[in-house]
N, C-alpha and C positions, 0 to 999 in steps of 0.2 A: 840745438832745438830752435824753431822757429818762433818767432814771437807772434802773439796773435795782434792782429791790426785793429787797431782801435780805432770807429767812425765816431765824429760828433760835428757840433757846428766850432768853428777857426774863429779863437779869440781877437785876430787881429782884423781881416776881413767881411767873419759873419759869415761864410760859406759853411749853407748845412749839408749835412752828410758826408765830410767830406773825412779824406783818411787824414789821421790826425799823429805828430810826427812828435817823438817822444824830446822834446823843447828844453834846454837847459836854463833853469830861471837863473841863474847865473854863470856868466862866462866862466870858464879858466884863467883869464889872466884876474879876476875879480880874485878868486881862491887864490894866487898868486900874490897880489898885490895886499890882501886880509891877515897874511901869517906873517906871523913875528916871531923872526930865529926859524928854528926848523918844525916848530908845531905847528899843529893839521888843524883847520879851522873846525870848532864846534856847534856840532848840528843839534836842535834843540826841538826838542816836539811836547806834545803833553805828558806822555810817555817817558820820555828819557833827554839826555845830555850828553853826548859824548864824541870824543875828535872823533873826525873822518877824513880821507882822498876823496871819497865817494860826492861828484856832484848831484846835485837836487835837480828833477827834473818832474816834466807831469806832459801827458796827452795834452797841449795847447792851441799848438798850430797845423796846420797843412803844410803840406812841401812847397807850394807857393811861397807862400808869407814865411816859411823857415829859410827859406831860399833869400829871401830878401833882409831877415835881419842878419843870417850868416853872412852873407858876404854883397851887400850894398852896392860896392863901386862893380862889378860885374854886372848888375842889373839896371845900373845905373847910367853904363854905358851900350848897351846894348840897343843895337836899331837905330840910334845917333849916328854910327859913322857915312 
């Protein structure tokens, strides 16, 4: 099933309307680096407490700006040479 595409203005940029790219507010290797032995870090809302694999993520960025914080030295060298 297709996901519906979510427009808004890009937390990083300020570009309105723009498609909006589902953002992990924390890396994998953070979740990596958080667990101690083999439990699953615990995710906490008002709601509830409990381990998960499952990253957090939310409609943040554009695929610009997602582009840029995923992968830096790519864009970083680009048009340089």
């Amino acid at each position: 099933m297709a996901r519906k595409k979510q427009r808004g203005t890009c937390a990083l940029c300020l570009g309105e309307d723009r498609e909006l790219q589902r953002s992990h507010l924390l890396g994998r290797a953070i979740y990596s680096l958080n667990r101690e032995g083999k439990d699953d870090p615990v995710i906490v809302t008002p709601k509830e407490h409990t381990p998960t694999q499952k990253q957090i993520w939310h409609h943040l960025l554009c695929w610009d700006c997602e582009q840029r914080v995923v992968h830096p030295a790519k864009l970083d060298t680009r048009g340089r040479v």
